[in-house]
C-alpha positions, 0 to 999 in steps of 0.5 A: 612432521609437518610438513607445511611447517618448512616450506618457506625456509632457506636452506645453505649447506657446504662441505666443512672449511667453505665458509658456511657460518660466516656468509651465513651472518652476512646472509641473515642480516640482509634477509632479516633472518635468524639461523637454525644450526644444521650440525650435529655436532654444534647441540653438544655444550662445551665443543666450540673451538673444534666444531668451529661454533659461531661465536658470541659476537656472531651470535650477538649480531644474529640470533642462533638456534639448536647450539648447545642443546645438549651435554656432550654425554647425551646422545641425539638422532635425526628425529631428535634434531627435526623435532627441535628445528620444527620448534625452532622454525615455529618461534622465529616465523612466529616472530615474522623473521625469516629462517635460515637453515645454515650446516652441513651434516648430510643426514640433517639436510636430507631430513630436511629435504624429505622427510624422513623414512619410517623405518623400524625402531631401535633394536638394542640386543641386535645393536649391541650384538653388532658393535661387538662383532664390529670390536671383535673382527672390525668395521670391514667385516660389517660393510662387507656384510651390508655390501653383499644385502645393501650394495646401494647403502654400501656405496654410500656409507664408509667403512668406518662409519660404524653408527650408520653401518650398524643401523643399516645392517639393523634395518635389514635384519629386522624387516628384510628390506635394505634400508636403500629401499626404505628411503625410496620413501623420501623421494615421495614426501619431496618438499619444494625446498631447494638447499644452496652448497657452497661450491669453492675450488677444491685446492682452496677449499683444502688450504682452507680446511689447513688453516682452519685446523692450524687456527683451532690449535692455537685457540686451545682446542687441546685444551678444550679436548683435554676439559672434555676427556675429564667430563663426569659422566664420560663423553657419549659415543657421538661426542667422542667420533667427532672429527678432530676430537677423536684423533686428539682424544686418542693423543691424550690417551697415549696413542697416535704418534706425535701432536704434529702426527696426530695434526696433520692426519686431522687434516688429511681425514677433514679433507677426505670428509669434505670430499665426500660431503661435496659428492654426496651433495652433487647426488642429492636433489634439491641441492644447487651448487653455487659460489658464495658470492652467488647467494646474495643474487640468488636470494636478492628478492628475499632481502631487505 
């Protein structure tokens, strides 16, 4: 990665349901801006009403970028998503624009932030040999086998988390080395990128995340789900953990309980996940806490 390549551009990150795309327009057209999506999710074709993609009128008011990348069978890593930023970057600055990075998937903006590590590739027989301890025996035996190598990781990851516990304990067994050591790397390649979070109070950041799962019902987001479950090739392991898609993808497949159950544990883990994001935003450095209405100020000698 080149480095240089990012040094000029801005950067609005948040946990899920804090308003991120919707200041994000206001944002870009004050500051001459184009937007470069910040989600892992928003790559994949035909997961819109879920992911809550910025729509076609907002799309028509500012250019977007790195949505609907990819087919939702198709797999993508962080690596695979910088290299498209870097693309991405280089035709907007090309066009004398300036670059917003708006999104809040973690691993995406640490990337961003740091650069990333140079740990070793992918081991398929070890991948594979994990996952199926992890469906014979379950997740928690993985995390408690990373917590006793990689309390540090551990910490960080939840149990549930099984791409990330796996790669973890993969990183372990094929250097030696936790994978919390191999990221020390990241503190040392620092740019002088500073990433503003939206910080809104908690009660209303959680009526807000309500709502928005109640609103997403009713644009047809079963019906989207339902579309995505008939895909030829079959949904890919990403697409299928989505928050959201997986409890209605389970419903649809006869599990889970009643819609109203399945809803309302939708909202109870997309509340769990924006509680993580927000401490896991409070320990990254670079990252300013802000209220919303505090970027334009912040950002002011940048705007038109």
């Amino acid at each position: 990665m080149n480095d240089d390549l990012f040094r000029r551009v801005l950067i609005l990150t948040g946990p899920t349901g804090s308003g991120k795309s919707q200041l994000a327009l206001e944002l870009a057209e004050r500051l001459d801006a184009e937007i470069v999506a910040m989600d892992s999710m928003t790559l994949y074709r035909g997961m819109d009403i879920g992911t809550a993609k910025p729509t076609s009128e907002a799309r028509a008011r500012v250019r977007h970028h790195l949505l609907d990348v990819l087919d939702p069978w198709e797999s993508a890593n962080v690596a695979t998503w910088l290299r498209l930023a870097a693309e991405a970057v280089r035709q907007i600055e090309g066009r004398g624009k300036q670059v917003l990075f708006v999104g809040g998937t973690a691993l995406y903006l640490k990337a961003l932030l740091f650069g990333l590590f140079d740990g070793p590739p992918r081991d398929e027989a070890l991948r594979a040999a994990l996952e199926f301890q992890a469906q014979q025996q379950g997740t928690t035996v993985l995390h408690e086998r990373l917590r006793r190598v990689d309390p540090a990781s551990a910490a960080r990851v939840h149990p549930n988390d099984l791409r990330r516990v796996v790669r973890a304990l993969e990183v372990y067994e094929l250097t030696g080395q936790p994978i919390s050591a191999w990221q020390t790397q990241w503190q040392r390649q620092q740019l002088p990128l500073e990433a503003l979070c939206l910080d809104l109070p908690r009660e209303l950041l959680y009526q807000r995340i309500d709502n928005r799962v109640d609103q997403m019902l009713q644009q047809g987001l079963l019906d989207e789900v339902e579309r995505l479950r008939r895909l030829t090739p079959a949904l890919g392991r990403e697409a299928r953990q989505a928050l959201g898609y997986k409890e209605l993808l389970d419903f649809l497949d006869g599990h889970g309980g009643t819609l109203d159950e399945v809803v309302q544990r939708v909202k109870t883990r997309t509340r769990n996940f924006a509680k993580r994001q927000l401490t896991w935003f409070r320990h990254l450095p670079g990252c300013l806490l802000i209220r919303p209405e505090l970027t334009f100020d912040h950002w002011r000698s940048r705007m038109r």
